[in-house]
DSSP file (Angstrom, degrees, kcal/mol; ACC not computed):
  #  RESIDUE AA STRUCTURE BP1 BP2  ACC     N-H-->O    O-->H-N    N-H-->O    O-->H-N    TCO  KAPPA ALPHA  PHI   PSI    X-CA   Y-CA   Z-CA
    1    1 A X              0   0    0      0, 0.0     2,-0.4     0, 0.0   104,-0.3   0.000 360.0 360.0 360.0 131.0   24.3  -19.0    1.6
    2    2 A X  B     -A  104   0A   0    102,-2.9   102,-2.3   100,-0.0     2,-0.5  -0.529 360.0-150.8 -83.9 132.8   25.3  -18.9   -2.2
    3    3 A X        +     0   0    0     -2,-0.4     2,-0.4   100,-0.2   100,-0.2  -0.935  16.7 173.8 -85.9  99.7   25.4  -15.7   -4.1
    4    4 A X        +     0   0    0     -2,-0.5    98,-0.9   117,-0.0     2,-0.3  -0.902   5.7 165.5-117.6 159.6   24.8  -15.0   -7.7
    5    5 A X  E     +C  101   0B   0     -2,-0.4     2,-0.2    96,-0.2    96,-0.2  -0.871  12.4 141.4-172.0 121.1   24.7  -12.1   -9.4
    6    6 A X  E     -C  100   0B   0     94,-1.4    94,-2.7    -2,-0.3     2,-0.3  -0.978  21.4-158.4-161.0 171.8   24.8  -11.5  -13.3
    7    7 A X  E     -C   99   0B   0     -2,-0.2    92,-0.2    92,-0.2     2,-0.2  -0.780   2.9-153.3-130.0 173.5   23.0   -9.1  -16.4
    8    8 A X        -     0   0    0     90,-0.6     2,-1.0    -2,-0.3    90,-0.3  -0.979  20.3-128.3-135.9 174.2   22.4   -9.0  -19.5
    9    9 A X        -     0   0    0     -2,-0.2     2,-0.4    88,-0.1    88,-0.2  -0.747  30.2-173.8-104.7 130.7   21.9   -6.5  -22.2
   10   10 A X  B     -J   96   0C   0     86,-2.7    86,-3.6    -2,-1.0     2,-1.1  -0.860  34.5-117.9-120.2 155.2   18.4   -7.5  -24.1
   11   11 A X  S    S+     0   0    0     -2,-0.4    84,-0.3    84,-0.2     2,-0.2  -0.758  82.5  93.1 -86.3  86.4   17.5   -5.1  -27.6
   12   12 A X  S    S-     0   0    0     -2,-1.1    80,-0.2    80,-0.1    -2,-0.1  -0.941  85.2 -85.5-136.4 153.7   14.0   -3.7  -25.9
   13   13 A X    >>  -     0   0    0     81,-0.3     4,-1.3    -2,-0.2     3,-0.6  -0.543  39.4-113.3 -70.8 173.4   12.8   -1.2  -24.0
   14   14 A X  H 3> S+     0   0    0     78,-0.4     4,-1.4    81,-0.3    -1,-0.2   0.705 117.7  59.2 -45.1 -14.5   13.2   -1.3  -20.2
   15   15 A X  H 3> S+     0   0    0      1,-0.2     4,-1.0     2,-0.2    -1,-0.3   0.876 106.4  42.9-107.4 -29.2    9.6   -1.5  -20.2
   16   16 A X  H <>>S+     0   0    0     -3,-0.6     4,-2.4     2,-0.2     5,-0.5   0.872 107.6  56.8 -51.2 -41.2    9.3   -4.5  -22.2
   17   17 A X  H  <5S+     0   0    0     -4,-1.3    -2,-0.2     2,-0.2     4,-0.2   0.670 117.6  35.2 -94.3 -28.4   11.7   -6.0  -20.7
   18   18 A X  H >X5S+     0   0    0     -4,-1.4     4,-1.6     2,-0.2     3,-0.7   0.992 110.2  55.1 -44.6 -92.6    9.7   -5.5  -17.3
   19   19 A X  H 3X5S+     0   0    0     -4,-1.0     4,-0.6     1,-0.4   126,-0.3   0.603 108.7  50.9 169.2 -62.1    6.7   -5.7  -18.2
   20   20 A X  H ><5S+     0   0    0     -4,-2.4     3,-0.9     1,-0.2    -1,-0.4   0.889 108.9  59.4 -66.0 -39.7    8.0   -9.9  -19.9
   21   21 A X  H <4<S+     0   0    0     -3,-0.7    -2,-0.3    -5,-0.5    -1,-0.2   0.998  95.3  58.0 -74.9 -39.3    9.5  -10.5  -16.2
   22   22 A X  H 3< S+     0   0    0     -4,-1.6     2,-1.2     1,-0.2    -1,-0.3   0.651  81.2  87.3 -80.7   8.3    6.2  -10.1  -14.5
   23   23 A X    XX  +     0   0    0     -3,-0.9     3,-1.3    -4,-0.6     4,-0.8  -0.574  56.2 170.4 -43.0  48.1    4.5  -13.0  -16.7
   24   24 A X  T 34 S+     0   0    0     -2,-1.2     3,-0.2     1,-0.2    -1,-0.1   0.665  72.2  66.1 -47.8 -13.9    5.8  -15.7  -13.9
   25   25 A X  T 34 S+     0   0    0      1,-0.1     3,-0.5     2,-0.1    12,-0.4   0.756 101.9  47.4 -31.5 -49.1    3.7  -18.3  -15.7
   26   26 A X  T X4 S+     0   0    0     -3,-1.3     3,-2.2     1,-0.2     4,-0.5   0.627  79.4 102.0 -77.6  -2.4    6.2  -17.9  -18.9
   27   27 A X  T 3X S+     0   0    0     -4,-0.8     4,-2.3     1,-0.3     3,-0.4   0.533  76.3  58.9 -52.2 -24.6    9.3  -18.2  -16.7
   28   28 A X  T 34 S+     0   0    0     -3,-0.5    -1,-0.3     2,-0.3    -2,-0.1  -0.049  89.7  70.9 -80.8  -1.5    9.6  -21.9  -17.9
   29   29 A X  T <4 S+     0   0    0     -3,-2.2    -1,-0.2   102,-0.0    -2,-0.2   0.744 124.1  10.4 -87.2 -51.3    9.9  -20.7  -21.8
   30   30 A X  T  4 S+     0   0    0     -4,-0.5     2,-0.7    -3,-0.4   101,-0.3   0.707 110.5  78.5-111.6 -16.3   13.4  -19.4  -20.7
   31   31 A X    ><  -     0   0    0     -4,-2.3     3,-1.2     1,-0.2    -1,-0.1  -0.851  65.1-155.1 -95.4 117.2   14.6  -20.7  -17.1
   32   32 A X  T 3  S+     0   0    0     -2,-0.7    -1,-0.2     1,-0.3    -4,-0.0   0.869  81.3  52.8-105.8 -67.7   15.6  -24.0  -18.0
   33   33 A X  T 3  S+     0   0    0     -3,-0.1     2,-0.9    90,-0.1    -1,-0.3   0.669  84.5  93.6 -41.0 -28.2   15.1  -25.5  -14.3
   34   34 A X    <   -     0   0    0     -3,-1.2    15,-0.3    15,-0.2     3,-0.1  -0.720  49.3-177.8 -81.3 120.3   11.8  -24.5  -13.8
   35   35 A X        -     0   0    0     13,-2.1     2,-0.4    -2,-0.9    14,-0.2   0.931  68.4 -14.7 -74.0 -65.1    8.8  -27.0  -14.7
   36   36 A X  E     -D   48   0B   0     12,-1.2    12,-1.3    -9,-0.1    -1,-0.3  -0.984  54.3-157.7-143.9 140.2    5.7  -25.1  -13.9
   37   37 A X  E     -D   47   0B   0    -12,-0.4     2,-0.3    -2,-0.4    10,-0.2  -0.926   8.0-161.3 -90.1 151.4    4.5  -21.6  -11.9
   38   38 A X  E     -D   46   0B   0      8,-1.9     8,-3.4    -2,-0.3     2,-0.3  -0.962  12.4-144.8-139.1 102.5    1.3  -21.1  -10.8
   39   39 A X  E     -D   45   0B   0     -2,-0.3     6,-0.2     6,-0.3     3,-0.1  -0.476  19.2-179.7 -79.2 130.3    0.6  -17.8  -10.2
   40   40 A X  E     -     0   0B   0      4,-4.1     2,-0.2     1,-0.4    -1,-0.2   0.963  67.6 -25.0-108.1 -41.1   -2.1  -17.7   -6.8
   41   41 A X  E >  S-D   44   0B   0      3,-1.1     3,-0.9     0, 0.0    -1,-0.4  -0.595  94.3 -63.6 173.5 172.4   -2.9  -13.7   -6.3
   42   42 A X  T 3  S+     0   0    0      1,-0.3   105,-0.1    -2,-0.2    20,-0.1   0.578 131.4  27.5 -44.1 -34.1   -0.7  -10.5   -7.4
   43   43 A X  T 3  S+     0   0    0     18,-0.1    19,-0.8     1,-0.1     2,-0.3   0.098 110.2  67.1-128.2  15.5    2.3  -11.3   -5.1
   44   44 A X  E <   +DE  41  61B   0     -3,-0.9    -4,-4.1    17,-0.2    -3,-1.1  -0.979  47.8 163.0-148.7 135.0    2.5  -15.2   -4.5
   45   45 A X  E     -DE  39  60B   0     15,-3.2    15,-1.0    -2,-0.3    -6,-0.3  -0.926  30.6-115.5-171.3-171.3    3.1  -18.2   -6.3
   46   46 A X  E     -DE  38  59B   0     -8,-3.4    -8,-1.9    -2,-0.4     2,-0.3  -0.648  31.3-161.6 -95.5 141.2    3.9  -21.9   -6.5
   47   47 A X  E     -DE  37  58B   0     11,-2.2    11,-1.1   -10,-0.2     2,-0.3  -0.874  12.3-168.7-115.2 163.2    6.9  -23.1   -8.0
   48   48 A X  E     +D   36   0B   0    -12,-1.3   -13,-2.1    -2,-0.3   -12,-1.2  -0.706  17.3 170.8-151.1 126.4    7.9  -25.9   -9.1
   49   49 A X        -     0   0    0     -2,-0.3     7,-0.2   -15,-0.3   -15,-0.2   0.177  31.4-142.8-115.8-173.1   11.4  -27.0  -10.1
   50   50 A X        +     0   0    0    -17,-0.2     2,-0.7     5,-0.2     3,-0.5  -0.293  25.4 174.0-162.8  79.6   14.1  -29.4  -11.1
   51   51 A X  S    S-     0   0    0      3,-1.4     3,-0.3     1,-0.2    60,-0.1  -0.817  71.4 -22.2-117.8 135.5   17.4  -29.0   -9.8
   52   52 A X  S    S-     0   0    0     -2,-0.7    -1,-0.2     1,-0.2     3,-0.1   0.771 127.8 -52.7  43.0  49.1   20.3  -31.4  -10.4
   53   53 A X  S    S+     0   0    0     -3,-0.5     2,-0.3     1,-0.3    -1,-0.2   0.485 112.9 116.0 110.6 -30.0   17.6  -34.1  -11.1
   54   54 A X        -     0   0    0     -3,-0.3    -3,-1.4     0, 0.0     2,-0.4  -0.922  64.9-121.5-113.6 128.4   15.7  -33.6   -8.1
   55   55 A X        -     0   0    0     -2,-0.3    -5,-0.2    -5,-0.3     2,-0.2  -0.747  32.9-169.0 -39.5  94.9   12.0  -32.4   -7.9
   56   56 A X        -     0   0    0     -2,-0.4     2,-0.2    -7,-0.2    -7,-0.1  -0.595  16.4-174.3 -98.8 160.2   11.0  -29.0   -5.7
   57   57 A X        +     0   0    0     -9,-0.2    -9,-0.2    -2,-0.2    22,-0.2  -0.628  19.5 132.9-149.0 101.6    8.6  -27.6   -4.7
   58   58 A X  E     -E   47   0B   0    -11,-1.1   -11,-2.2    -2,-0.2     2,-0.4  -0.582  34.9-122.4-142.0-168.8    8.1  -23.7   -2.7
   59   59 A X  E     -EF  46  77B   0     18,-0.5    17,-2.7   -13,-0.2    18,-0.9  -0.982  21.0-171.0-143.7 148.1    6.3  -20.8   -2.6
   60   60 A X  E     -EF  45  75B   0    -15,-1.0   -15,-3.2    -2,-0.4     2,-0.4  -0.980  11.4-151.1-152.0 154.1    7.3  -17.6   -2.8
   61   61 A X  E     -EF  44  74B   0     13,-2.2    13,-0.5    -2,-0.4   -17,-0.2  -0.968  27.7-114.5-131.9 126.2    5.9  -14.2   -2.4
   62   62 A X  E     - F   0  73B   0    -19,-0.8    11,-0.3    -2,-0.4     3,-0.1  -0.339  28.1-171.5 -72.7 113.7    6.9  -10.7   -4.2
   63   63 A X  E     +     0   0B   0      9,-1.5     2,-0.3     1,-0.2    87,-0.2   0.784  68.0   1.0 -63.6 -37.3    8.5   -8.2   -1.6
   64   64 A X  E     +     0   0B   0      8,-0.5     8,-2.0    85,-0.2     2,-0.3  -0.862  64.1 170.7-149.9 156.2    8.8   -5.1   -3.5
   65   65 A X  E     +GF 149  71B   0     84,-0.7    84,-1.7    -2,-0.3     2,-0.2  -0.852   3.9 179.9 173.4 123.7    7.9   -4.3   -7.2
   66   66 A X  E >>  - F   0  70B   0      4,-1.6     3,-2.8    -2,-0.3     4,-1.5  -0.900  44.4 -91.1-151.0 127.0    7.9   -0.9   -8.8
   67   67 A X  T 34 S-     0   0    0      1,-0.3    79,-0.1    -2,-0.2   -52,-0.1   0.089 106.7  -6.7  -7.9  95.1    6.9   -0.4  -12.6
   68   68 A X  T 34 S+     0   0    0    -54,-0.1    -1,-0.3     1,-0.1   -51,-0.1   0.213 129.5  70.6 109.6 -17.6   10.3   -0.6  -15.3
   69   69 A X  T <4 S-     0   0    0     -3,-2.8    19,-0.6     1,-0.2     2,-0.2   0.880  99.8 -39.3-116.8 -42.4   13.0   -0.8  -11.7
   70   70 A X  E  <  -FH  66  87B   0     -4,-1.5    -4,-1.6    17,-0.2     2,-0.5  -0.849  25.8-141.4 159.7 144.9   12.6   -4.3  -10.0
   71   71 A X  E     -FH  65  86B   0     15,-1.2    15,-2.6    -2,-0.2     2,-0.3  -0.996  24.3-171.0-119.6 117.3   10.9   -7.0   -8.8
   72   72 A X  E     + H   0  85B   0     -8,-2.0    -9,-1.5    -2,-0.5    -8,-0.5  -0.864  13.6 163.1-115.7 138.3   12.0   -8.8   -5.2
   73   73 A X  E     -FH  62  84B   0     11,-2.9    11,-2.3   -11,-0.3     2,-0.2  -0.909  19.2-164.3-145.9 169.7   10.7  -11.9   -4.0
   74   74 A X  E     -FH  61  83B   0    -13,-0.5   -13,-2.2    -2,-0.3     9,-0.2  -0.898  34.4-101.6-154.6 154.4   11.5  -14.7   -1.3
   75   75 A X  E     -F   60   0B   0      7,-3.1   -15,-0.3   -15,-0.2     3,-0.1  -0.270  22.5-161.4 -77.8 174.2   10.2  -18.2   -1.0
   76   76 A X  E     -     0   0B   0    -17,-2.7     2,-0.2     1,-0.3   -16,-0.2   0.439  62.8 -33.6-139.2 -46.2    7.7  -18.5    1.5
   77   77 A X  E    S+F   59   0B   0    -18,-0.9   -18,-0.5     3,-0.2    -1,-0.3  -0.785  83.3  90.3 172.6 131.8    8.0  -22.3    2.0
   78   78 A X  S    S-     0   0    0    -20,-0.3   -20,-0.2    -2,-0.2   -19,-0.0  -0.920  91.4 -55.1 148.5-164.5    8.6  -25.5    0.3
   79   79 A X  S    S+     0   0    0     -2,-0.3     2,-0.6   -22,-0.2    28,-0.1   0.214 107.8  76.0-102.7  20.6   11.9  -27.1   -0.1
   80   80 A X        -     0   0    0    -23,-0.1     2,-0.8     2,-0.1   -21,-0.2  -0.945  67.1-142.8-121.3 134.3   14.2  -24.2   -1.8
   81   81 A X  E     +B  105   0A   0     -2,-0.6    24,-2.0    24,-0.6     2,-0.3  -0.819  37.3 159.5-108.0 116.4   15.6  -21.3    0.3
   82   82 A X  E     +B  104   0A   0     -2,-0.8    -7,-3.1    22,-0.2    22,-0.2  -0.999  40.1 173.1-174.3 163.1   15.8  -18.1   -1.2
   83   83 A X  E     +H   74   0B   0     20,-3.1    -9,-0.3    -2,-0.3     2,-0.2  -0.585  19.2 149.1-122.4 168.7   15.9  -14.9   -2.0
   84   84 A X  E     -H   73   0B   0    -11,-2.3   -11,-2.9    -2,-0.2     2,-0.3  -0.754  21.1-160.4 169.4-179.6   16.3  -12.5   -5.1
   85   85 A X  E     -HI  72 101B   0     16,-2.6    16,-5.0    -2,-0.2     2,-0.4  -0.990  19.4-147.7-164.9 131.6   15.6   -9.1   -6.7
   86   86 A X  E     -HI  71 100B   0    -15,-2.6   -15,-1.2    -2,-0.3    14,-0.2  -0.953  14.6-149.4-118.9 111.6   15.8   -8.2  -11.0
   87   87 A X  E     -H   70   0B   0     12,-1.5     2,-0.3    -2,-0.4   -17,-0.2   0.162  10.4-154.0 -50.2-179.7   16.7   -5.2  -11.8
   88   88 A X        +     0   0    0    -19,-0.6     2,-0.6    10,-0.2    10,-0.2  -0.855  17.3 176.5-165.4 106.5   15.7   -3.2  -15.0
   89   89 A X  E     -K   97   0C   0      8,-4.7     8,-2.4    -2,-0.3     2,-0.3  -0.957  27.1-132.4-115.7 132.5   18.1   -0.3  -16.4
   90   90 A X  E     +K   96   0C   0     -2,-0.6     6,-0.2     6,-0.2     3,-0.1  -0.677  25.5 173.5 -79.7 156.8   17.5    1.6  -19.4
   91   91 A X  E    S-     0   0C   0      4,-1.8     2,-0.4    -2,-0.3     5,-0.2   0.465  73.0 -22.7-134.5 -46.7   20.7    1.8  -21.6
   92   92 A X  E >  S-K   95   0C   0      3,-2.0     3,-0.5   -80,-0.2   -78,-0.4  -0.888  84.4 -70.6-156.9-172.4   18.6    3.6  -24.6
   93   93 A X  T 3  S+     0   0    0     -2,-0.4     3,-0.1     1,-0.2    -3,-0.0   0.871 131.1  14.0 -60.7 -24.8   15.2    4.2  -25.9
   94   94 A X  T 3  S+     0   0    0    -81,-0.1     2,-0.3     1,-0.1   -81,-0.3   0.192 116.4  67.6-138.5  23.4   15.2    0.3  -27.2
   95   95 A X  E <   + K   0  92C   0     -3,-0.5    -3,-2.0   -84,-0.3    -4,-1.8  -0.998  57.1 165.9-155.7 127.2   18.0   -1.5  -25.5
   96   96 A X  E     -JK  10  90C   0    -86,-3.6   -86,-2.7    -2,-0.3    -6,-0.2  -0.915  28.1-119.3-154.2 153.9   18.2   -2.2  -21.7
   97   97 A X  E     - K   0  89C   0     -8,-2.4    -8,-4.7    -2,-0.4     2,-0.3  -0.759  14.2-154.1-108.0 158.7   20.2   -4.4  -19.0
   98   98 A X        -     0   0    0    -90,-0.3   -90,-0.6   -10,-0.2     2,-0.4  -0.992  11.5-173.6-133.3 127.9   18.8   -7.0  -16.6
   99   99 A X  E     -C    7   0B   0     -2,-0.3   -12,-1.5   -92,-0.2     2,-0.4  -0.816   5.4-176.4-113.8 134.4   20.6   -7.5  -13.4
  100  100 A X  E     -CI   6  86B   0    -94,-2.7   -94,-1.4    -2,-0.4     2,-0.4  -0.989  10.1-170.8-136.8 145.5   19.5  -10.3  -11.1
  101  101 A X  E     -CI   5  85B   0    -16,-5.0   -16,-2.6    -2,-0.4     2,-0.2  -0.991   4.2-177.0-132.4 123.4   20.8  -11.3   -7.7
  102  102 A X        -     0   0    0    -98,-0.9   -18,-0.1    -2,-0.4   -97,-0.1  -0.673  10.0-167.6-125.0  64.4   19.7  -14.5   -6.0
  103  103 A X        +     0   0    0     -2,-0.2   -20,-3.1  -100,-0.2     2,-0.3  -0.186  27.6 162.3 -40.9 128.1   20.9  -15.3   -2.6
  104  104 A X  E     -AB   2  82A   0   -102,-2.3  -102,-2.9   -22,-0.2     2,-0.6  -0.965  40.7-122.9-149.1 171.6   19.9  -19.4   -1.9
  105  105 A X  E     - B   0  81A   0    -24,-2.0   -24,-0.6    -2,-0.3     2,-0.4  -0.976  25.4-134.4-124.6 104.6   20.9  -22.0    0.4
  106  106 A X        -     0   0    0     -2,-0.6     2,-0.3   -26,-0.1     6,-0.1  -0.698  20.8-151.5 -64.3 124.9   22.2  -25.1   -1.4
  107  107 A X     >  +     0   0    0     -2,-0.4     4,-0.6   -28,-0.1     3,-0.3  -0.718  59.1   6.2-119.3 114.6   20.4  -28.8    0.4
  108  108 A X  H  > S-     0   0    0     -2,-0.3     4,-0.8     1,-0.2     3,-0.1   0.114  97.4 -73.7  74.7 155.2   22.6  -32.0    0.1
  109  109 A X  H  4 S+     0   0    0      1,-0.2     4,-0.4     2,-0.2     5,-0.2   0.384 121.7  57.3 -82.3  -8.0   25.7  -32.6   -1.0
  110  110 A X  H  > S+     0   0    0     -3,-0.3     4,-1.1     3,-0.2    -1,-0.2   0.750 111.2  45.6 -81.7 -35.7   25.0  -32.2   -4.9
  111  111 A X  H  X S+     0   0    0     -4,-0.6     4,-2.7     2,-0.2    -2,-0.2   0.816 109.9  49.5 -28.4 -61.3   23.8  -28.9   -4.5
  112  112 A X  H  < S+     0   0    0     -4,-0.8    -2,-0.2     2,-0.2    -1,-0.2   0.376 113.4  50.3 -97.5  -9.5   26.3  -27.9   -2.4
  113  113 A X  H >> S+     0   0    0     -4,-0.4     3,-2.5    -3,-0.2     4,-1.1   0.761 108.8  49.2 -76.3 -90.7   29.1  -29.4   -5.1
  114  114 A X  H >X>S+     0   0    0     -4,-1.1     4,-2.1     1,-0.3     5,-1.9   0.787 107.2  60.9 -40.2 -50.6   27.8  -27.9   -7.9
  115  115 A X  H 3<5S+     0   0    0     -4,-2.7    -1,-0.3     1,-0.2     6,-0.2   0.711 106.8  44.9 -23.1 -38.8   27.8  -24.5   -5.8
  116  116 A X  H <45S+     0   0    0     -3,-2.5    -1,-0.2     1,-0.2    -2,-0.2   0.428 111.4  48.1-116.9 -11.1   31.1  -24.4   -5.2
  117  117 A X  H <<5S-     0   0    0     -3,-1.4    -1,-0.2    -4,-1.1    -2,-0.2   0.614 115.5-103.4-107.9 -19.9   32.3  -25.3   -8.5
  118  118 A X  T >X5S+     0   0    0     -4,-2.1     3,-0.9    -5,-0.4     4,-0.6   0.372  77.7 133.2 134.2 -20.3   30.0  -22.6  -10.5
  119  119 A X  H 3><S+     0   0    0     -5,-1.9     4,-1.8     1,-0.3    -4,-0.1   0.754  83.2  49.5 -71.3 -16.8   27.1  -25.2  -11.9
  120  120 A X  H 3> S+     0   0    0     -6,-0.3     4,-2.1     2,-0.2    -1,-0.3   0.817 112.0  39.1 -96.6 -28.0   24.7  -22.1  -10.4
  121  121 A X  H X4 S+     0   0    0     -3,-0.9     3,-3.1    -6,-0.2     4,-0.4   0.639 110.3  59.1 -72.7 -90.5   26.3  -19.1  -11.8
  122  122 A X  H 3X S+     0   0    0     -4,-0.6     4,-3.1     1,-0.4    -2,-0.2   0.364 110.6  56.3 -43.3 -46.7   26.7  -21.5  -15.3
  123  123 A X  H 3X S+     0   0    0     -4,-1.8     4,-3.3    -2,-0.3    -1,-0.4   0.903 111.5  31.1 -29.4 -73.0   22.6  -21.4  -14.5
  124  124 A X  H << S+     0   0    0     -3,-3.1     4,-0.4    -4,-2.1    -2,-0.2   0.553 117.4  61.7 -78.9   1.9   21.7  -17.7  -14.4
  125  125 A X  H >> S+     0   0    0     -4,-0.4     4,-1.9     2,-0.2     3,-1.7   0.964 111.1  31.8 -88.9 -66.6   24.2  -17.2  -16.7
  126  126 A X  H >X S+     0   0    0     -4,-3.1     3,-4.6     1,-0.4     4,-1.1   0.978 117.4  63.2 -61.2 -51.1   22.7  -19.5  -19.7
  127  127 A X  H 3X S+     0   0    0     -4,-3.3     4,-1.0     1,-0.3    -1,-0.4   0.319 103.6  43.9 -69.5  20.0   18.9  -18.5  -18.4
  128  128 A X  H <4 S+     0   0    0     -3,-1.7    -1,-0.3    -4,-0.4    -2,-0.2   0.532 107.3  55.3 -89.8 -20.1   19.2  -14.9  -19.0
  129  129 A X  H <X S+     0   0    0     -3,-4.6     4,-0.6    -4,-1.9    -2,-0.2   0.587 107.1  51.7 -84.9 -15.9   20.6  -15.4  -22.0
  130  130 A X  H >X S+     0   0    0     -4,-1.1     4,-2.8     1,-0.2     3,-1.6   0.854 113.8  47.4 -59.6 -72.8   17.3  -17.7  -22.9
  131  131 A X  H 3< S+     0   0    0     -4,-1.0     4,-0.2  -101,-0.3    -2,-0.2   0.484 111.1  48.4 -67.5  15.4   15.2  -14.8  -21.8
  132  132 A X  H 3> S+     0   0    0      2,-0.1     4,-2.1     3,-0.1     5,-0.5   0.536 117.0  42.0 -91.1 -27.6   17.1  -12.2  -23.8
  133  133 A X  H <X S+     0   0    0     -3,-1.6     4,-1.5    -4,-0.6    -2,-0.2   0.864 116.8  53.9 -73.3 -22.7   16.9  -14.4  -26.8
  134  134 A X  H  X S+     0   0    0     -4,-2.8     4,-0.8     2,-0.2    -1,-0.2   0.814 113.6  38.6 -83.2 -18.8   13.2  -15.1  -25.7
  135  135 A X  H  > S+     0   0    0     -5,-0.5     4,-1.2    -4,-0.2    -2,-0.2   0.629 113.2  54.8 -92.4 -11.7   12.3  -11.7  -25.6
  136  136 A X  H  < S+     0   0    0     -4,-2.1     3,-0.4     2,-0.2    -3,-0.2   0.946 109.0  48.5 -78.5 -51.0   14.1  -10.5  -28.6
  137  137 A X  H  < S+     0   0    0     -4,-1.5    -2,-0.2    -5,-0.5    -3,-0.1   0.914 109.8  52.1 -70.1 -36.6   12.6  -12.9  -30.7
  138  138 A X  H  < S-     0   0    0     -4,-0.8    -1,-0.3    -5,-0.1    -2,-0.2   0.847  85.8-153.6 -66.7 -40.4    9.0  -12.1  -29.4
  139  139 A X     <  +     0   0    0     -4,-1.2     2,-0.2    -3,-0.4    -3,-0.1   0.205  69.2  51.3  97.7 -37.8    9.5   -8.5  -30.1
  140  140 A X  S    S-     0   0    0   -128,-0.1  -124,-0.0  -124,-0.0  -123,-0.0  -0.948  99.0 -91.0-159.2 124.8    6.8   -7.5  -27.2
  141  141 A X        -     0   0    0     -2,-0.2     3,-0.1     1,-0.1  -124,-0.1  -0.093  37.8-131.3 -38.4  97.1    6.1   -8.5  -23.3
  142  142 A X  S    S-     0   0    0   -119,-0.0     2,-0.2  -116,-0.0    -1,-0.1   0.393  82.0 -39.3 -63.5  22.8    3.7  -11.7  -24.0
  143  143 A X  S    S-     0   0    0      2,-0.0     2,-0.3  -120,-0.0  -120,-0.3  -0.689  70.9-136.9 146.2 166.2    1.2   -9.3  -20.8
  144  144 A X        -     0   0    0     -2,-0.2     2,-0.4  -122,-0.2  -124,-0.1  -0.976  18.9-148.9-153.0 168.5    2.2   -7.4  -17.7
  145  145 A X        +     0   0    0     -2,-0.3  -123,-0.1  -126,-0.3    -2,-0.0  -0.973  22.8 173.4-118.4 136.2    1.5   -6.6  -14.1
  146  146 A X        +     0   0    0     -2,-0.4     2,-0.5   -79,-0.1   -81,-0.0  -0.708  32.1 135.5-134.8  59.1    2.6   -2.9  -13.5
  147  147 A X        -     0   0    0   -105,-0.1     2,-0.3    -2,-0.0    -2,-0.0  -0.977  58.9-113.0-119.8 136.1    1.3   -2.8  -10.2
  148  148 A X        -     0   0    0     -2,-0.5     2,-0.3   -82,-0.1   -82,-0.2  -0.276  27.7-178.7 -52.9 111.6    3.3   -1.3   -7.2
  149  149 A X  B     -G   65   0B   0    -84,-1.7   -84,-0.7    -2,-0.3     2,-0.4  -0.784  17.5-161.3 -93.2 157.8    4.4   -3.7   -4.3
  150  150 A X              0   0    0     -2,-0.3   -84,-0.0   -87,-0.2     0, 0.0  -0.916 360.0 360.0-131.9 164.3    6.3   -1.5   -1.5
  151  151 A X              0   0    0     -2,-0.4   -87,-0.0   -87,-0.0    -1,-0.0   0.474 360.0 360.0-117.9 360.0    8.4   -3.0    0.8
């Protein structure tokens, strides 16, 4: 199982910055790999993907979720195996980091090459730096879900 784990610091508050991360519909505005989500109910939804070429497809269902602090999911089914949880710190009144950690299990040998050389940090790396650039430029959280998941 692959590890990643990386932040960034985006000019919002935490609660924007929250508040933009539960829109899973817009996740395809900044995560480069992702084609479409389809959100089915409060805690599940389909993804669908494009990694190294190749066409996915999974489900995954939110484990925990509390207001400004984190959102945890794992996939459900489909063909990517995984895990992950984003964090939310406030830094200041308008400025805040987002830490994300994504345990997966790389499939096939391109996958599993690119793992090992970095091509998946190189990944979370660029897309958080999409979604700070997308949420800076926007100004304001295009909707949120502030509803409690417990785990």
């Amino acid at each position: 199982m692959a590890q990643l784990i990386d932040s960034v610091d985006v000019n919002v508050p935490v609660s924007t910055a929250y508040n933009q991360w539960t829109q899973f519909e817009t996740f395809p505005k900044f995560l480069d790999f992702v084609e479409s989500i389809t959100q089915t109910d409060d805690t599940h939804s389909h993804w669908k993907v494009k990694i190294g070429g190749q066409e996915r497809e999974f489900d995954t269902v939110v484990t925990e979720q509390h207001a400004d602090e984190r959102v945890a999911w794992n996939s459900t089914s489909g063909e990517v195996d995984h895990a992950g949880v984003v964090t939310f710190h406030k830094l200041s009144d308008d400025t805040s980091r987002v830490t994300v950690q994504i345990d997966w299990q790389p499939s096939g040998a391109l996958e599993k090459i690119g793992a090992l050389f970095g091509a998946d940090n190189h990944a979370v790396k660029k897309d958080l730096a999409n979604f700070k650039e997308f949420i800076e430029s926007q100004g304001s959280a295009t909707g949120a879900w502030r509803g409690d998941v417990e785990n």
